[in-house]
C-alpha positions in Angstrom: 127.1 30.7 158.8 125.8 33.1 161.3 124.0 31.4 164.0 122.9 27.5 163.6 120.8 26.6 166.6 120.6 22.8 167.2 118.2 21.0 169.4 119.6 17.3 170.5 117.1 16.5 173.2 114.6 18.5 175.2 116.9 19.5 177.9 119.8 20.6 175.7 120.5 23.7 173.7 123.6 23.6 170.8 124.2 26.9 169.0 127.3 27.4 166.9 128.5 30.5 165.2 131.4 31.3 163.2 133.4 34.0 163.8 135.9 35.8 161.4 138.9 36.1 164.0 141.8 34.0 165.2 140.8 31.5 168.1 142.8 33.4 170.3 141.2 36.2 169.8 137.8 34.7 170.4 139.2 33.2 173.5 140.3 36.4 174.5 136.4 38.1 173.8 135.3 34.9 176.0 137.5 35.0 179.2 138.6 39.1 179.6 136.0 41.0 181.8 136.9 43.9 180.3 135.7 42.2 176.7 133.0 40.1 178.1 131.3 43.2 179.0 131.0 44.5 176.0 129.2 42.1 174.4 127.3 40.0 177.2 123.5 39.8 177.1 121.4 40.7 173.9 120.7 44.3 172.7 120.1 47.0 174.7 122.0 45.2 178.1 124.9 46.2 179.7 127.5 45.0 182.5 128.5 47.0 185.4 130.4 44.6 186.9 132.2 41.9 185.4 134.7 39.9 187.2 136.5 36.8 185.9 139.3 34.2 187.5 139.5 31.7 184.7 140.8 28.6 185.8 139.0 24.9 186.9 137.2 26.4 190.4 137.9 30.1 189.7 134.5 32.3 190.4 133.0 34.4 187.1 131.0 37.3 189.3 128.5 39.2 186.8 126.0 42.0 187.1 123.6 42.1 184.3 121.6 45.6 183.3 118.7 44.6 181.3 117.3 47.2 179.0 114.5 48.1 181.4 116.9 49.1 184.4 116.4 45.5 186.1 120.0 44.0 187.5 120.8 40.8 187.7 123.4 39.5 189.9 125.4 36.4 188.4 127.7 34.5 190.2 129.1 31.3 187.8 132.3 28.1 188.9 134.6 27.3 185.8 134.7 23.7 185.6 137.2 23.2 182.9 139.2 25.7 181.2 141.4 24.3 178.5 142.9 27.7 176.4 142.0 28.6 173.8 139.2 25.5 172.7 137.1 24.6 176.0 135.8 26.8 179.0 132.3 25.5 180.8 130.9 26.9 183.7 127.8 26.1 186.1 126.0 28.2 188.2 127.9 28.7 191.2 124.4 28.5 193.8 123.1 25.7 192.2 125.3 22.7 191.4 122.1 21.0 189.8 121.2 23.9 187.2 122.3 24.3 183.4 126.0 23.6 182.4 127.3 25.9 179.9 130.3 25.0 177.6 131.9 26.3 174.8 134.3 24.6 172.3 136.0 26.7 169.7 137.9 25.2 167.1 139.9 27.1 163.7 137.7 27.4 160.7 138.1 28.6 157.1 140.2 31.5 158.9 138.7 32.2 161.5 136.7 30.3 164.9 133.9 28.3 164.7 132.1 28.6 168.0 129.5 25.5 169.7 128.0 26.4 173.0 126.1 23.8 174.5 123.8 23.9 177.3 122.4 21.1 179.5 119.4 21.7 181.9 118.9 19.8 184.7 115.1 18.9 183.1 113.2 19.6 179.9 110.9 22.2 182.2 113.8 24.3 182.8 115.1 24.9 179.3 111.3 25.7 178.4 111.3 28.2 181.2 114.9 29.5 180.2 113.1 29.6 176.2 110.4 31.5 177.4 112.3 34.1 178.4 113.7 34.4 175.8 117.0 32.6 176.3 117.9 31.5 172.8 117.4 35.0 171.3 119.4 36.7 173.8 121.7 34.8 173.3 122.1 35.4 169.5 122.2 38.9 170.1 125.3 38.4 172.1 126.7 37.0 169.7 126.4 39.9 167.5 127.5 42.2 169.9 130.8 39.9 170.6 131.1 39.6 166.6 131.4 43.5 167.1 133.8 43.6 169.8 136.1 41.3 167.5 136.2 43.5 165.0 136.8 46.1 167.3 139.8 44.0 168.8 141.5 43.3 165.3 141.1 46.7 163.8 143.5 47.6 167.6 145.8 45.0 166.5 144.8 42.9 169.8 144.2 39.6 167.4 147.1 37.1 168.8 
């Protein structure tokens, strides 16, 4: 399984992905600026500044360099944090837009991944669809499916 993309309702977004490395290791990929940078954003981005305090409240502060030079400035609230299986986060400017979540669980040796997303209405996913959300988003997960390999071939797996 490489990407499964599941629609259950016309505000909500579930993708899952298996990954070939520990859950710890995964965990590590989701909640380590240093790692999130790497792989954050689809082909051709890039993070200049990633900053991270995981913990229920804690602030994830992101800048975002799409690949024609435009920067976007992200500023995201945890809202739960339970290592290594659950970590969701809002928007941190607008309590009413999309919560993001992600469960992992072990699988066949490795992590199986769901992210779910909930927008506040069905106009707002469409928006977030039209550009080009749900492809980005797979393209991420490539580029974190690299930075595991990456991470394991170090000896960094847990």
């Amino acid at each position: 399984m490489k990407d499964l993309r599941v629609d259950d309702g016309p505000s909500h977004i579930t993708m899952r992905r298996f990954f070939d490395a520990p859950i710890e290791t995964v965990w590590s990929a989701l909640t380590d600026p240093e790692f999130v940078a790497l792989w954050y954003g689809g082909h051709g981005f890039s993070n200049p500044r990633c900053e991270m305090d995981v913990r229920p409240g804690g602030r994830w502060s992101h800048v975002m360099r799409t690949p024609d030079g435009a920067k976007h400035a992200l500023e995201f609230e945890f809202t739960q944090v339970e290592p290594p299986s659950r970590l969701a986060w809002r928007d941190a400017a607008d309590p009413a837009g999309p919560v993001n979540a992600v469960q992992l669980q072990p699988a066949d040796g490795g992590a199986l991944l769901a992210f779910d997303v909930e927008f506040a209405t069905a106009l707002a996913r469409a928006e977030a669809e039209a550009h080009g959300f749900t492809p980005v988003l797979e393209q991420g997960f490539d580029r974190m499916a690299a930075v595991l390999r990456v991470l394991q071939d170090r000896g960094e797996d847990q």
